[in-house]
N, C-alpha and C positions, 0 to 999 in steps of 0.2 A: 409058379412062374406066370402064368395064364390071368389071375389078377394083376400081379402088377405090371405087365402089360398093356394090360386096362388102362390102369389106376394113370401110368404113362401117358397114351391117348387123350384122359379124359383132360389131363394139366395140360399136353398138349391143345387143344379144340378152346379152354379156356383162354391160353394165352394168345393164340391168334384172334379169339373174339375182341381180349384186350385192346391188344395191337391195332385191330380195326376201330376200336371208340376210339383210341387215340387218333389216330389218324383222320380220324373226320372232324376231329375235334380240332385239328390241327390244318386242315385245309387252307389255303389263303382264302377264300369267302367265307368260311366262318370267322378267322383271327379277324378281318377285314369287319364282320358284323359286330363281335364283342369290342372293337376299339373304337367304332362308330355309333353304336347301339345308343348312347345315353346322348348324344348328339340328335340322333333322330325324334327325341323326345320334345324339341324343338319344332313346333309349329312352322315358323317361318322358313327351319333348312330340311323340312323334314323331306317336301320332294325332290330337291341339290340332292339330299344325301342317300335316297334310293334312285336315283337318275345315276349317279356314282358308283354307287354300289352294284347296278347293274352292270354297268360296262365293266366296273373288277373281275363280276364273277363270268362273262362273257370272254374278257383277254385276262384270264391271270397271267402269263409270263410276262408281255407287255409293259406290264402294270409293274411288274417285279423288278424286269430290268429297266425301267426309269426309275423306281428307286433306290435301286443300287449304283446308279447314275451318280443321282441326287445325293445318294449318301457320300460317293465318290469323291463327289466336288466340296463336299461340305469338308470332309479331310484334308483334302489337297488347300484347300484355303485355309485351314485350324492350324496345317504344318509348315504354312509360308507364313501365315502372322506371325507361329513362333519362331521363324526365322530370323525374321523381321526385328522380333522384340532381342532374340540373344545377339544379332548385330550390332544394334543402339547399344542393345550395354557392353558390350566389348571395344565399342568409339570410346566409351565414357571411362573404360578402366586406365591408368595410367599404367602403362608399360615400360619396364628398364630396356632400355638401349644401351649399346654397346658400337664401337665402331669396327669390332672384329666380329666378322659373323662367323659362328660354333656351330658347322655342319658333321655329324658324324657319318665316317664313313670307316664301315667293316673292314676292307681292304687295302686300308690306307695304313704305311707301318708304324708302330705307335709311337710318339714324340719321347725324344728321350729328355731325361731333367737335364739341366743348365750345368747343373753341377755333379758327379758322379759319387754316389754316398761308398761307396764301395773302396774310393781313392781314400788317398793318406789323408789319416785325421789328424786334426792339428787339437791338442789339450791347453 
């Protein structure tokens, strides 16, 4: 029992070390380096893009909640254009009209036919 114990511990100590490479790996200043990284490569943005980079990794939440800001608004405008666009085309669809409007309503007792099939039938 005394090994596998062990053997417990040691999976255990491996997977938090795991956990921890993820996690750094995962940081906003790092994602923030690897998505900027090959931009930097760029002579003329290269000091924009560490003047940037420092203030990411100085405020990351800041920085996060403007993005999500940004992303916010970016949606909110995707879901009114398509607003926008199923409006027009519902202008353009030609719709039947009727001069009786057909409201249903649950409570209302149901119409009886004109004619009662049930009465004398005539052959």
């Amino acid at each position: 029992m005394n090994d596998l114990e062990r053997e417990i511990e040691e999976s255990r100590a491996r997977l938090d070390e795991t956990i921890d490479q993820i996690q750094g790996r995962l940081s906003v200043p790092n994602l923030v380096d690897e998505m900027l990284g090959n931009a930097r490569r760029v002579p003329q943005l290269a000091n924009t893009y560490d003047t940037v980079l420092d203030a990411v990794r100085r405020n990351p939440v800041p920085v996060l909640l403007i993005a999500a800001g940004v992303g916010m608004l970016f949606s909110r405008m995707g879901k009114e254009a398509e607003r926008r666009r199923t409006h027009l085309s519902a202008a353009r669809v030609d719709t039947l009209t009727t001069d009786a409007v057909r409201d249903y309503d649950p409570d209302a007792p149901a119409a009886r036919p004109t004619h009662d099939p049930v009465a004398k039938t005539e052959l």
